[in-house]
PDB file of N, CA, C, O and CB in Angstrom:
ATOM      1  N   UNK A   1     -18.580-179.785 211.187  1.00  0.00           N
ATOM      2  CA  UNK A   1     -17.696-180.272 212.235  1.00  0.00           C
ATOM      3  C   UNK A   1     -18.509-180.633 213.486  1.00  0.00           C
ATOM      4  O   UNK A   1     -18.442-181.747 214.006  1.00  0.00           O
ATOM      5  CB  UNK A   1     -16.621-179.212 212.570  1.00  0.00           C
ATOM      6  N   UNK A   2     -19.261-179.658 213.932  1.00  0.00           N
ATOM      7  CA  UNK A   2     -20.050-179.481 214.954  1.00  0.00           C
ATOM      8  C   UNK A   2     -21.667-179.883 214.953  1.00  0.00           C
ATOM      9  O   UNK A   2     -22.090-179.263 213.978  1.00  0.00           O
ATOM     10  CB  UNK A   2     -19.864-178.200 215.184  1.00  0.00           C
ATOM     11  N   UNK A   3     -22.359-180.327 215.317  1.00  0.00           N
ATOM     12  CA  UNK A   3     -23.545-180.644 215.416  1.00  0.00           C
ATOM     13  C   UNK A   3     -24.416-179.287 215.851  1.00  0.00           C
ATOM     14  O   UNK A   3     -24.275-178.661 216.902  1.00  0.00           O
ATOM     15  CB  UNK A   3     -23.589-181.809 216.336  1.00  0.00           C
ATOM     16  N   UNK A   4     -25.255-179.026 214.883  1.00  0.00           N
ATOM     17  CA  UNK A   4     -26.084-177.653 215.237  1.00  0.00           C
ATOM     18  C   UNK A   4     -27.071-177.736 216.308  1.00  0.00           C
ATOM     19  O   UNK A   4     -28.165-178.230 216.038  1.00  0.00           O
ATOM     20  CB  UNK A   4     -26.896-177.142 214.029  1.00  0.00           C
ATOM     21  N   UNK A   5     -26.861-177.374 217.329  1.00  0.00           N
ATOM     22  CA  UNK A   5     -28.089-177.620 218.178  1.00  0.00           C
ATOM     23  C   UNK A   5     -28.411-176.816 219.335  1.00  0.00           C
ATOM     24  O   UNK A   5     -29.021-177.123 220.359  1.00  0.00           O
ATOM     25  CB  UNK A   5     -28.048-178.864 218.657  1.00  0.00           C
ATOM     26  N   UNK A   6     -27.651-175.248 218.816  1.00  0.00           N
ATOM     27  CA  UNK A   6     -28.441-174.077 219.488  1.00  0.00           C
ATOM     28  C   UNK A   6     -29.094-172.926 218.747  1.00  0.00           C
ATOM     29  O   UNK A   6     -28.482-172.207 217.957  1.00  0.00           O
ATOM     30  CB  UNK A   6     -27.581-173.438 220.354  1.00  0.00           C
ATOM     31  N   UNK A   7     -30.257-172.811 219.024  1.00  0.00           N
ATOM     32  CA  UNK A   7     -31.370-171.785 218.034  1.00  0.00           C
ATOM     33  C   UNK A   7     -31.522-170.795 218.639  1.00  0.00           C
ATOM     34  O   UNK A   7     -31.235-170.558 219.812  1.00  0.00           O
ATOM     35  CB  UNK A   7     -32.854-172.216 217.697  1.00  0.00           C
ATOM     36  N   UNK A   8     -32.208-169.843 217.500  1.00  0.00           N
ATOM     37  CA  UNK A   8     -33.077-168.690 217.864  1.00  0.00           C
ATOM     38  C   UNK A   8     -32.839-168.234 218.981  1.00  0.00           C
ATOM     39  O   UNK A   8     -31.649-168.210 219.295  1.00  0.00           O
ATOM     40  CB  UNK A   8     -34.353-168.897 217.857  1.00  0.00           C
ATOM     41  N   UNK A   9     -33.693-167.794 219.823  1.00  0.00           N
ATOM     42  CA  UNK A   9     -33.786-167.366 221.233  1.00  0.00           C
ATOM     43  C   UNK A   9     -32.373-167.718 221.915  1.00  0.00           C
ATOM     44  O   UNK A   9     -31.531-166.850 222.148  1.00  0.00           O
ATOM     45  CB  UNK A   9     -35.061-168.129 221.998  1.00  0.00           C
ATOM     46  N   UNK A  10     -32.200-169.077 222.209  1.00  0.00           N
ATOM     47  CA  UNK A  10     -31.292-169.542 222.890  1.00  0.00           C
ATOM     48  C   UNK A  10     -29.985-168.703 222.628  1.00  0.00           C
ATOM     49  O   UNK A  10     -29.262-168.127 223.441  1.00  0.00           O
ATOM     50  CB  UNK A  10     -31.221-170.919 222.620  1.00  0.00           C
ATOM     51  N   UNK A  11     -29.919-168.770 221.673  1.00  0.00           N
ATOM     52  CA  UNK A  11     -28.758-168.424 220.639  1.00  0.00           C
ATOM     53  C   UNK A  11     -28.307-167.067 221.008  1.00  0.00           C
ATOM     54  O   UNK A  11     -27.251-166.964 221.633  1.00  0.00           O
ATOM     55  CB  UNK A  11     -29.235-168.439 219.026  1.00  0.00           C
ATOM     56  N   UNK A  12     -28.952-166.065 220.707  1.00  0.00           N
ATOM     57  CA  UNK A  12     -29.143-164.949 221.504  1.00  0.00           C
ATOM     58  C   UNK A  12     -28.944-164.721 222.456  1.00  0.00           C
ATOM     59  O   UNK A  12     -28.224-163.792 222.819  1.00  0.00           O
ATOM     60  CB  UNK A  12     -29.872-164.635 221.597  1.00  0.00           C
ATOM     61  N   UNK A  13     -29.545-165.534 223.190  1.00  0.00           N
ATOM     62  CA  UNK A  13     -29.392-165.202 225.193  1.00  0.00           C
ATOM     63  C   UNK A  13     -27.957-165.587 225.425  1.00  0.00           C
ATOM     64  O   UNK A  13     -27.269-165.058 226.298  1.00  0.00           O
ATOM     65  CB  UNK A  13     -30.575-166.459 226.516  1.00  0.00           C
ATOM     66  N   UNK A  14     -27.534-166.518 224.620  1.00  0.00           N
ATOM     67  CA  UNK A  14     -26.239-166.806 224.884  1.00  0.00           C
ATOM     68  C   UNK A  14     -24.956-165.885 224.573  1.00  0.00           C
ATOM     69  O   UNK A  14     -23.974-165.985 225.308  1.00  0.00           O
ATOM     70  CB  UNK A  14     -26.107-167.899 224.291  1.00  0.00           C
ATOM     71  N   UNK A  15     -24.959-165.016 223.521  1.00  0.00           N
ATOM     72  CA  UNK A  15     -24.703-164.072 222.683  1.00  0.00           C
ATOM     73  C   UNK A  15     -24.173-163.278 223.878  1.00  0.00           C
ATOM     74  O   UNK A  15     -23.060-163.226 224.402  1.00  0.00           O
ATOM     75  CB  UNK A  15     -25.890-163.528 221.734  1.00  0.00           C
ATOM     76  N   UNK A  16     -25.796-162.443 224.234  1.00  0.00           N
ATOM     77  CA  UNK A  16     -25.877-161.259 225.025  1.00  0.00           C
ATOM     78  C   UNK A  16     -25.369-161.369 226.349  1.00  0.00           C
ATOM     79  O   UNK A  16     -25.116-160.362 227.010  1.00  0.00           O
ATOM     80  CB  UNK A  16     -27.162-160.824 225.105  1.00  0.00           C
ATOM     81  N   UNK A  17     -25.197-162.558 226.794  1.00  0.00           N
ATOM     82  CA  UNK A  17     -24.936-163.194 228.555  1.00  0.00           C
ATOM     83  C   UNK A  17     -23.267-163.116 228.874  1.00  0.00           C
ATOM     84  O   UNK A  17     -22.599-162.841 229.871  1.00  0.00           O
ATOM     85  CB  UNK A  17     -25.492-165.262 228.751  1.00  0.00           C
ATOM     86  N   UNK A  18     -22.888-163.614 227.112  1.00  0.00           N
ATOM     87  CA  UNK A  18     -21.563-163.669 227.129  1.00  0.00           C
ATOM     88  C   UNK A  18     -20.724-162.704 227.102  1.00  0.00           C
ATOM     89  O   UNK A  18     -19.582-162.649 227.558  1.00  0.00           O
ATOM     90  CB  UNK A  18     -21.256-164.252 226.381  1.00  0.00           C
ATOM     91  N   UNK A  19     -21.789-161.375 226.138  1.00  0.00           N
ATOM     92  CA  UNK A  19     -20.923-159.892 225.647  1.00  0.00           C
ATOM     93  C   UNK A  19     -20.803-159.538 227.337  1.00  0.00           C
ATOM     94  O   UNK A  19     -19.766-159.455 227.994  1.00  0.00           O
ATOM     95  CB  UNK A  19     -22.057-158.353 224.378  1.00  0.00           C
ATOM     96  N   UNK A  20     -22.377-159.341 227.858  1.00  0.00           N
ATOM     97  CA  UNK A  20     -22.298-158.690 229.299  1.00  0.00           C
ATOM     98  C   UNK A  20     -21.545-158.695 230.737  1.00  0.00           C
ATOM     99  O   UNK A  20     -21.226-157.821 231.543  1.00  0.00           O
ATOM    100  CB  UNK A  20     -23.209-158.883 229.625  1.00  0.00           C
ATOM    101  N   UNK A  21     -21.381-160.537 230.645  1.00  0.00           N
ATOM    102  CA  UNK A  21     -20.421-161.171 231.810  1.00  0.00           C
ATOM    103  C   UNK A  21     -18.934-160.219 231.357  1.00  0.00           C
ATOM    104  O   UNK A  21     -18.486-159.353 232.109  1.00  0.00           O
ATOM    105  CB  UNK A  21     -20.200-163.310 231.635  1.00  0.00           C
ATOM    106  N   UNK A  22     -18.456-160.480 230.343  1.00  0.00           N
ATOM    107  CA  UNK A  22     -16.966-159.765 229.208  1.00  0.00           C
ATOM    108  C   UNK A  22     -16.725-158.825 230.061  1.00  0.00           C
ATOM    109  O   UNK A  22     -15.912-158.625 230.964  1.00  0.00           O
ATOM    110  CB  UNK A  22     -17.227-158.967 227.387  1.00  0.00           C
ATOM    111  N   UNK A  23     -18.104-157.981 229.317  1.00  0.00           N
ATOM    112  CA  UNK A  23     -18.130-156.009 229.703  1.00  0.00           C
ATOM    113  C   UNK A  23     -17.708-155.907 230.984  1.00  0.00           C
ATOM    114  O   UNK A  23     -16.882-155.056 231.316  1.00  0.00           O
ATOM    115  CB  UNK A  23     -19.822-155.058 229.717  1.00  0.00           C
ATOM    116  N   UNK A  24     -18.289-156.850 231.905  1.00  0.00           N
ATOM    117  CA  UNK A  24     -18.184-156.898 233.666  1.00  0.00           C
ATOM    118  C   UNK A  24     -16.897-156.974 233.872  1.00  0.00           C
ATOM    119  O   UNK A  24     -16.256-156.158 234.533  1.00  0.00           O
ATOM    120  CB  UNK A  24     -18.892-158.193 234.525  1.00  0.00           C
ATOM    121  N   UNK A  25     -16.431-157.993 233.298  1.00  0.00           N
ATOM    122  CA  UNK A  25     -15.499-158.797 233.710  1.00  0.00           C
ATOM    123  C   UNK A  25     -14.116-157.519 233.075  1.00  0.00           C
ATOM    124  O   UNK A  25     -13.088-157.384 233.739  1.00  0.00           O
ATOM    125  CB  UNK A  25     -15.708-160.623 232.945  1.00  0.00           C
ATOM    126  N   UNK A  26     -14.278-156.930 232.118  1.00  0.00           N
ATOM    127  CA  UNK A  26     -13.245-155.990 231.737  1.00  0.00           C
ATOM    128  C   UNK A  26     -13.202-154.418 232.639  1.00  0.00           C
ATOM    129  O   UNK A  26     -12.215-153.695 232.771  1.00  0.00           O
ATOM    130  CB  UNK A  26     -13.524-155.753 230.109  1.00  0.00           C
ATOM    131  N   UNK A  27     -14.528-154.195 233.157  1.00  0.00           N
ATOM    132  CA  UNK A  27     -14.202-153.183 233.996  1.00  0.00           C
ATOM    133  C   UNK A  27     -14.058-153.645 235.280  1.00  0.00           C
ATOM    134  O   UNK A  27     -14.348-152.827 236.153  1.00  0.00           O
ATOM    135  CB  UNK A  27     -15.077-152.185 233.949  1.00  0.00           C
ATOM    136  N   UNK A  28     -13.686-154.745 235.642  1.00  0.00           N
ATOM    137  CA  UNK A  28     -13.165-155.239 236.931  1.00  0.00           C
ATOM    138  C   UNK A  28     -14.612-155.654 238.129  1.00  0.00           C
ATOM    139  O   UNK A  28     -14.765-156.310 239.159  1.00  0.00           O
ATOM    140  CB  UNK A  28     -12.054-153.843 237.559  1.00  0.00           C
ATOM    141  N   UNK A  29     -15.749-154.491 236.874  1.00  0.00           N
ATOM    142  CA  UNK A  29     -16.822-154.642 238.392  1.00  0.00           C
ATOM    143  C   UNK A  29     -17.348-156.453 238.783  1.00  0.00           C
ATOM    144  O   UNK A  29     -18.064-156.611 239.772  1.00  0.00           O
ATOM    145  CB  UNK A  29     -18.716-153.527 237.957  1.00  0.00           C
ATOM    146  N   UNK A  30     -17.028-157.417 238.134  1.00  0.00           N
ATOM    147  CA  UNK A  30     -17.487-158.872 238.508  1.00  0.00           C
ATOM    148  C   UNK A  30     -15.836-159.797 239.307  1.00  0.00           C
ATOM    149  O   UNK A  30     -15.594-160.544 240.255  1.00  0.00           O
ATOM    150  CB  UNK A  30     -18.165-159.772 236.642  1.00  0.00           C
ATOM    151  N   UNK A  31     -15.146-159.180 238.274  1.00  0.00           N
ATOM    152  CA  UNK A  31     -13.578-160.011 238.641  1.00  0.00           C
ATOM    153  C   UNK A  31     -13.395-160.897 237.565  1.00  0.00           C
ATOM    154  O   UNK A  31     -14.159-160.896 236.600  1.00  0.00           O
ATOM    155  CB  UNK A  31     -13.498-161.028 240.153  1.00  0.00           C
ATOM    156  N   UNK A  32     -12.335-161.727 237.676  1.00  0.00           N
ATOM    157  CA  UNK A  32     -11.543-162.389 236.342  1.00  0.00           C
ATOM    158  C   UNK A  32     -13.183-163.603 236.290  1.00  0.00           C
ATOM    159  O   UNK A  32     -13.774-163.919 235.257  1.00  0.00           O
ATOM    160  CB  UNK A  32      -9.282-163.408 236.804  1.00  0.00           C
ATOM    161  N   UNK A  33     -13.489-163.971 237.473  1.00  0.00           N
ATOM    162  CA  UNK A  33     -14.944-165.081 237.142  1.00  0.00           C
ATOM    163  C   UNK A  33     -15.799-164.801 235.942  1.00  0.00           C
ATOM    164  O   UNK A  33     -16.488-165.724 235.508  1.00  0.00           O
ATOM    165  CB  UNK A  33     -16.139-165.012 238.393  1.00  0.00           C
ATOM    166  N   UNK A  34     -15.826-163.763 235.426  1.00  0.00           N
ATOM    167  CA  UNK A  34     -16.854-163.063 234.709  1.00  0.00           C
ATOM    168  C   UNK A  34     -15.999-163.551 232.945  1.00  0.00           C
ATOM    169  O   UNK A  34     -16.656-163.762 231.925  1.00  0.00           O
ATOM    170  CB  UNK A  34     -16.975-160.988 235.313  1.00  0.00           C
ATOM    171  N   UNK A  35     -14.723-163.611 233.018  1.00  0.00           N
ATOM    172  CA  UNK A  35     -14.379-164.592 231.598  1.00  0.00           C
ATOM    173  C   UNK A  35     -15.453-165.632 231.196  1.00  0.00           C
ATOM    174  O   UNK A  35     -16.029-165.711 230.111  1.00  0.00           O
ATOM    175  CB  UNK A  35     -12.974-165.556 231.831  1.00  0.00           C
ATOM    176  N   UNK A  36     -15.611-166.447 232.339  1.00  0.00           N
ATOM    177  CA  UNK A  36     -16.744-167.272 231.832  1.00  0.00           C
ATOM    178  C   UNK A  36     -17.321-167.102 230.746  1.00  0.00           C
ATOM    179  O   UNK A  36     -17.233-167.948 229.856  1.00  0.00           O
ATOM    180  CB  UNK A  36     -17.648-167.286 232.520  1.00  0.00           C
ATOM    181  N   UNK A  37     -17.972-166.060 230.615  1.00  0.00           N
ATOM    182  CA  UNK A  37     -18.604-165.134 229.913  1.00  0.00           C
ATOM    183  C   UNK A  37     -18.188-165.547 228.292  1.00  0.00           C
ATOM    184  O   UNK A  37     -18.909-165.275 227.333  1.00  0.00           O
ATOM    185  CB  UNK A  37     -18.143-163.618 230.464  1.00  0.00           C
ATOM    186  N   UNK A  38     -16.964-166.209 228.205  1.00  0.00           N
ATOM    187  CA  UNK A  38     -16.540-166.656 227.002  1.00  0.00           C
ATOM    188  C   UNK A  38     -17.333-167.920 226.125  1.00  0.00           C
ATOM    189  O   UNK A  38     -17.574-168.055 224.925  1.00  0.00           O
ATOM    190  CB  UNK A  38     -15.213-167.000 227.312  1.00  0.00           C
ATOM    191  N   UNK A  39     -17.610-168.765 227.327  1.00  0.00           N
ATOM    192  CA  UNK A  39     -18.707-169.612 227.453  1.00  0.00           C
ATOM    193  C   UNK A  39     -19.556-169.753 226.309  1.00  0.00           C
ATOM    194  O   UNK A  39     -19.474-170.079 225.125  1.00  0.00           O
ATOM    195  CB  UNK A  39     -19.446-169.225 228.472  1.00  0.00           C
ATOM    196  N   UNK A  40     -20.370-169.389 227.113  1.00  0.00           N
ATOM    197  CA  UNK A  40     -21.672-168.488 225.848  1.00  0.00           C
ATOM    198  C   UNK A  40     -21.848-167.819 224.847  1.00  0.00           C
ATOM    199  O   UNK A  40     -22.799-167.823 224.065  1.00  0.00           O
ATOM    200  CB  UNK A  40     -22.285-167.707 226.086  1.00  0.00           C
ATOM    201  N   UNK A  41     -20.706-167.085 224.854  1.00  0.00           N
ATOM    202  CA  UNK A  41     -20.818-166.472 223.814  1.00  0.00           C
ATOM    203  C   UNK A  41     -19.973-166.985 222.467  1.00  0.00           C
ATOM    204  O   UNK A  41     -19.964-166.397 221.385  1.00  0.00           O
ATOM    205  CB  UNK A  41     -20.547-165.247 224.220  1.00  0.00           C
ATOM    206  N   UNK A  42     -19.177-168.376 222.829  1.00  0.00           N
ATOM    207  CA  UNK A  42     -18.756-169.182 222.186  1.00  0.00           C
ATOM    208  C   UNK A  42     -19.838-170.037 221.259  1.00  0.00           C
ATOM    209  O   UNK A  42     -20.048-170.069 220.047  1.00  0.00           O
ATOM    210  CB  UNK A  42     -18.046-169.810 223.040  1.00  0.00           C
ATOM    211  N   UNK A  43     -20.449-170.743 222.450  1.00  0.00           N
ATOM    212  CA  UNK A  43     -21.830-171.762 221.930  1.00  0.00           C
ATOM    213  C   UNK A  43     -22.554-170.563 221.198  1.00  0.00           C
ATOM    214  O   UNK A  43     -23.131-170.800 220.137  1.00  0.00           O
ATOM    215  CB  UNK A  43     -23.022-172.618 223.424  1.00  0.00           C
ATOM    216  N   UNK A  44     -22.549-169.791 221.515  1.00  0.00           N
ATOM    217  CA  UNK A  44     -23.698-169.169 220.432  1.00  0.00           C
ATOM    218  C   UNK A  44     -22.998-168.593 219.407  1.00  0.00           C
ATOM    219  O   UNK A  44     -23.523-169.120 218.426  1.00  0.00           O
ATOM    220  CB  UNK A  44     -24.721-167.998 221.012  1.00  0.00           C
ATOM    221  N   UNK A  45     -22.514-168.169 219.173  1.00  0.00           N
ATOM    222  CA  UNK A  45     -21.798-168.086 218.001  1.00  0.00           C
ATOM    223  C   UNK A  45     -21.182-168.912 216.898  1.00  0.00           C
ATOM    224  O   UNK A  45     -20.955-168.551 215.743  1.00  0.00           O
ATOM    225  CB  UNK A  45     -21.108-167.630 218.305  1.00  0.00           C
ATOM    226  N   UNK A  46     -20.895-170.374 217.594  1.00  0.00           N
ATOM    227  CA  UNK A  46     -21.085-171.681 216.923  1.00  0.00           C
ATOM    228  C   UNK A  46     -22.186-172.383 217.120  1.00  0.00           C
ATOM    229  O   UNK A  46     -22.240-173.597 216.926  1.00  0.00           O
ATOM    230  CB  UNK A  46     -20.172-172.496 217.195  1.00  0.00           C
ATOM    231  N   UNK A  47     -23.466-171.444 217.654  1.00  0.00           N
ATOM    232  CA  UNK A  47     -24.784-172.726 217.017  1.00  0.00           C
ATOM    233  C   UNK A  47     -24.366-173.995 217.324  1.00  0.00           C
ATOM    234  O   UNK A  47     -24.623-174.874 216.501  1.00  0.00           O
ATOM    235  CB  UNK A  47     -25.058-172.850 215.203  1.00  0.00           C
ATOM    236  N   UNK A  48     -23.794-174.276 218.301  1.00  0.00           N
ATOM    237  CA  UNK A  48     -23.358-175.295 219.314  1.00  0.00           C
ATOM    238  C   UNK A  48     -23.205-175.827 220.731  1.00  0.00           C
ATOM    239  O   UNK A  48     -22.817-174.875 221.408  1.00  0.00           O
ATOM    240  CB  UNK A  48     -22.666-175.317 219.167  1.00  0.00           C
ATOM    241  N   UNK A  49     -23.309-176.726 221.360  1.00  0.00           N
ATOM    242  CA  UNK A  49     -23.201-176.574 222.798  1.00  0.00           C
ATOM    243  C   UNK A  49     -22.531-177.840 223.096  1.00  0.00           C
ATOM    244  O   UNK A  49     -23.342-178.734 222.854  1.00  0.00           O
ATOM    245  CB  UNK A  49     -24.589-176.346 223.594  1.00  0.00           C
ATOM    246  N   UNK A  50     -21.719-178.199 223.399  1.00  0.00           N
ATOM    247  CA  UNK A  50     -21.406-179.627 223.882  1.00  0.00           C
ATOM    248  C   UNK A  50     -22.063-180.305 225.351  1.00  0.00           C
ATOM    249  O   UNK A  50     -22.191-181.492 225.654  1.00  0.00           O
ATOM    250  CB  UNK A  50     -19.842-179.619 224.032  1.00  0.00           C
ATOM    251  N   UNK A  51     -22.338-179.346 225.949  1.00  0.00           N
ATOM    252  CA  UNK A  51     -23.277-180.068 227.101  1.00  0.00           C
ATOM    253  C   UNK A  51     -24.380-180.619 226.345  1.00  0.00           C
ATOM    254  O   UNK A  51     -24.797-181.764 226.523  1.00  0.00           O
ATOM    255  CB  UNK A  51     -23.903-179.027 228.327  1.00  0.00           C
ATOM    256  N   UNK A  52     -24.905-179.713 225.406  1.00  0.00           N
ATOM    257  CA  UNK A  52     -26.466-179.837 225.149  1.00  0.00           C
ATOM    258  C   UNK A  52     -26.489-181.414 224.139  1.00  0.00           C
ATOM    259  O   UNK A  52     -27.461-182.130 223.898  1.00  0.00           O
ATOM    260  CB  UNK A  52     -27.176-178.140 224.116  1.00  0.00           C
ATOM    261  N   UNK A  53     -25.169-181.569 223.740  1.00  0.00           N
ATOM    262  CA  UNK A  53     -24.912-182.741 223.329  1.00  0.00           C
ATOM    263  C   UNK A  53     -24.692-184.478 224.000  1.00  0.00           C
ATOM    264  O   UNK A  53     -24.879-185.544 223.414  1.00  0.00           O
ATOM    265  CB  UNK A  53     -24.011-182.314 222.844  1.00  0.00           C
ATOM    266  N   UNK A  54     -24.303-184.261 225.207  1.00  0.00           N
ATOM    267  CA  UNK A  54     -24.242-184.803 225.971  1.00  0.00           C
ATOM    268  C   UNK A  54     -25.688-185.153 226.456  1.00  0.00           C
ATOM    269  O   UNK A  54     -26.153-186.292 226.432  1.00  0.00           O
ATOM    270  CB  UNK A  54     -23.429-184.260 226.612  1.00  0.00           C
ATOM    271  N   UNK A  55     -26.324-184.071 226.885  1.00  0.00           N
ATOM    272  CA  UNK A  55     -27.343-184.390 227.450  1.00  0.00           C
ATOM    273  C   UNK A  55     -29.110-184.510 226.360  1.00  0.00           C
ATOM    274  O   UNK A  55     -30.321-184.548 226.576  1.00  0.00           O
ATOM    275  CB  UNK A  55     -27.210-183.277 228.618  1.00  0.00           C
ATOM    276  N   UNK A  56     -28.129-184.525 225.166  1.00  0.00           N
ATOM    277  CA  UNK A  56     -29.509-184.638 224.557  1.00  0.00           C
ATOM    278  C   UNK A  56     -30.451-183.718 223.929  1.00  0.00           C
ATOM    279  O   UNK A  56     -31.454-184.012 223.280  1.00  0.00           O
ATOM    280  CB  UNK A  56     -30.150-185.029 225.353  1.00  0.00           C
ATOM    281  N   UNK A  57     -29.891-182.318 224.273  1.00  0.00           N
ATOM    282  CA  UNK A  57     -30.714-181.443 224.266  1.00  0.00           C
ATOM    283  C   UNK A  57     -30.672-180.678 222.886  1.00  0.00           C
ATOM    284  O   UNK A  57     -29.545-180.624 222.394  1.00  0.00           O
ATOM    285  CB  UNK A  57     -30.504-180.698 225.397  1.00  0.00           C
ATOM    286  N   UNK A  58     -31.857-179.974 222.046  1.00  0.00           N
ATOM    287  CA  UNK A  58     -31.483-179.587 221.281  1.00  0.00           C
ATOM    288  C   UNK A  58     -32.761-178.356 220.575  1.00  0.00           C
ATOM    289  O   UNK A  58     -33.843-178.666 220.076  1.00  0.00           O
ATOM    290  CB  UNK A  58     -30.969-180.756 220.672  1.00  0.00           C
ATOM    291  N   UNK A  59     -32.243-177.072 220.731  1.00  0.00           N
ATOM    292  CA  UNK A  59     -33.075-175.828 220.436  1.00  0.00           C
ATOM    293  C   UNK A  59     -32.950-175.055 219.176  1.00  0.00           C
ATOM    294  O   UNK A  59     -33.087-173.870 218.875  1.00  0.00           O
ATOM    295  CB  UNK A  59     -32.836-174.907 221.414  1.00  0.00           C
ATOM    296  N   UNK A  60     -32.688-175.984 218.640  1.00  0.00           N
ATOM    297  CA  UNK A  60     -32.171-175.491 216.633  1.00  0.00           C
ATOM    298  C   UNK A  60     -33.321-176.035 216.475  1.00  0.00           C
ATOM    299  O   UNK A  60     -33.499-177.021 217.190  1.00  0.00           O
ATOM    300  CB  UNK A  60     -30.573-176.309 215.413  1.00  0.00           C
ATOM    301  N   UNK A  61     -34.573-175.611 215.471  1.00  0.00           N
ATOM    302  CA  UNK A  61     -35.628-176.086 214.705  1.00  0.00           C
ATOM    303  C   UNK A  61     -35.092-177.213 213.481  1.00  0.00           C
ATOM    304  O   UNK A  61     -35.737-178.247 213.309  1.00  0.00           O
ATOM    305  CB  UNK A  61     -36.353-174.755 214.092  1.00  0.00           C
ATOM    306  N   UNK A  62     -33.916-176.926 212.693  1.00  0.00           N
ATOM    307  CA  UNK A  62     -33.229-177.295 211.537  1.00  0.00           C
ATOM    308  C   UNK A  62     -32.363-178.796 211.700  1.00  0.00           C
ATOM    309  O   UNK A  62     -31.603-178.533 212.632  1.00  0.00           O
ATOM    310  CB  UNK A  62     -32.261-176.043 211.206  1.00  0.00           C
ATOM    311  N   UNK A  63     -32.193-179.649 211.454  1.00  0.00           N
ATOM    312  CA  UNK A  63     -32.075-181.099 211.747  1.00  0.00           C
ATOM    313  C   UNK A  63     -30.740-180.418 211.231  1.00  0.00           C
ATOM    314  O   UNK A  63     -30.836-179.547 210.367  1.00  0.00           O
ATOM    315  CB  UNK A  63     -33.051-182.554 211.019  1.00  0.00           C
ATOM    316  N   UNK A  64     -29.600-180.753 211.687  1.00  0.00           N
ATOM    317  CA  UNK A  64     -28.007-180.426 211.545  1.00  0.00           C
ATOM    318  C   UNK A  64     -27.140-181.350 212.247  1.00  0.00           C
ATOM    319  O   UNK A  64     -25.919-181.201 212.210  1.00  0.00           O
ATOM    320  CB  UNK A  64     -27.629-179.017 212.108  1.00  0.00           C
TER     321      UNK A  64
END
């Protein structure tokens, strides 16, 4: 469906950025801003990014 074009590392950071903003964002200590957090942890979990599509960008090793 989606064009693969977030890897490894990336992939991860995105993962972990997204669980953490959540965690924040559920004990109130960031505020409702910290949903964001859905973000990332979306794209990385679909090995996807639609900005990164837009702009070209692409951190998957694997041609997808």
């Amino acid at each position: 469906m989606f064009k693969t074009n977030v890897g490894g590392v990336d992939r991860i950071a995105r993962i972990v950025a997204g669980l953490v903003l959540l965690a924040l964002a559920v004990t109130g200590t960031v505020g409702a801003w910290g949903y964001v957090g859905l973000v990332p942890l979306a794209t990385g979990l679909l090995s996807t990014c639609p900005l990164y599509s837009v702009l070209g960008f692409n951190t998957c090793p694997l041609k997808g």
